[in-house]
C-alpha positions in Angstrom: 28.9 -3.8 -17.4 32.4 -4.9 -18.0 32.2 -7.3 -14.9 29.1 -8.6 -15.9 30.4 -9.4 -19.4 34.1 -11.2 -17.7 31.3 -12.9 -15.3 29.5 -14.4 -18.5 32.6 -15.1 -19.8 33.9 -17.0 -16.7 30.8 -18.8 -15.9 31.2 -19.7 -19.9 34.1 -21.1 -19.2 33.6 -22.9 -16.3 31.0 -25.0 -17.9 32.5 -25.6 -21.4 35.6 -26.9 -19.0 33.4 -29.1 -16.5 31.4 -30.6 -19.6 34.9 -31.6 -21.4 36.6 -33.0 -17.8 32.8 -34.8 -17.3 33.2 -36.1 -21.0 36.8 -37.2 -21.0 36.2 -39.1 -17.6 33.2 -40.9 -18.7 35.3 -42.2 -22.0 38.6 -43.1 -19.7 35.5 -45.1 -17.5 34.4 -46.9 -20.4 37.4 -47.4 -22.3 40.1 -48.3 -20.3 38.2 -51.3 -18.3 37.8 -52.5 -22.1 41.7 -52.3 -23.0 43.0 -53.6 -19.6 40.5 -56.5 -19.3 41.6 -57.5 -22.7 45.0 -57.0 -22.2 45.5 -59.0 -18.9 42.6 -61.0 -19.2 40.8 -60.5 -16.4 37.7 -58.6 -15.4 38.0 -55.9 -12.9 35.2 -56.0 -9.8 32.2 -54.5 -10.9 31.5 -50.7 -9.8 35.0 -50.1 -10.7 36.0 -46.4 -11.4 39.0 -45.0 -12.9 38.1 -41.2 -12.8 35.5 -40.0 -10.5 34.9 -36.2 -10.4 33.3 -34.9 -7.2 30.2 -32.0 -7.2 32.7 -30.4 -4.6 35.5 -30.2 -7.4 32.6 -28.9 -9.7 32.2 -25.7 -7.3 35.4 -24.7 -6.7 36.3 -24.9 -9.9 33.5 -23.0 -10.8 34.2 -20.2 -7.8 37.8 -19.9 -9.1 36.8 -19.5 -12.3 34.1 -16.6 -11.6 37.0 -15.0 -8.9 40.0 -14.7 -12.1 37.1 -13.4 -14.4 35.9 -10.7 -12.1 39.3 -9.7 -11.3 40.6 -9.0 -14.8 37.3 -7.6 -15.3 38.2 -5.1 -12.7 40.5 -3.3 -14.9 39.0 -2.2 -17.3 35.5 -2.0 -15.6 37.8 1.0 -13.5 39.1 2.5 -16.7 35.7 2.9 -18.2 34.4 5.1 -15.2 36.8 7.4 -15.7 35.7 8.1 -19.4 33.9 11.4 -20.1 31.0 9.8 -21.9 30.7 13.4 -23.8 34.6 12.6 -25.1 34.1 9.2 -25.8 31.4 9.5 -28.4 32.9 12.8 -30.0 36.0 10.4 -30.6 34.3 7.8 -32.5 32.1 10.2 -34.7 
């Protein structure tokens, strides 16, 4: 249970962090043509990418992200087998 939860968590994570990067590179790709063109006037060739992130990036960011998750998930997921379930719910009553 405790790794599934840190896997959720990761995966969370992963895509919260890929929709940022994909949403700050598509702004720097939009913007930055705008402010250099205008501030050297000239046009930059057509096609022109400043930031340009790769599906390949994508996974392994994603796979490292799922790999720290389940590992600190380990932990506690270890801890929790050791628990008497008897003790633990005579503690909290």
């Amino acid at each position: 249970m405790f790794l599934l939860e840190s896997s959720y968590i990761g995966l969370f994570g992963a895509v919260i962090g890929i929709a940022v990067s994909y949403a700050i590179s598509l702004i720097v790709n939009i913007a930055l043509p705008m402010i250099l063109e205008s501030a050297f006037e000239s046009e930059l060739p057509d096609g022109f990418q400043f930031s340009a992130i790769p599906l390949s990036l994508v996974l392994i960011a994603m796979g490292i992200c799922l790999i720290v998750t389940i590992l600190s998930g380990l932990r506690p997921a270890k801890r929790a087998t050791e628990i008497d379930v008897l003790k633990a719910m005579r503690r909290e009553m």
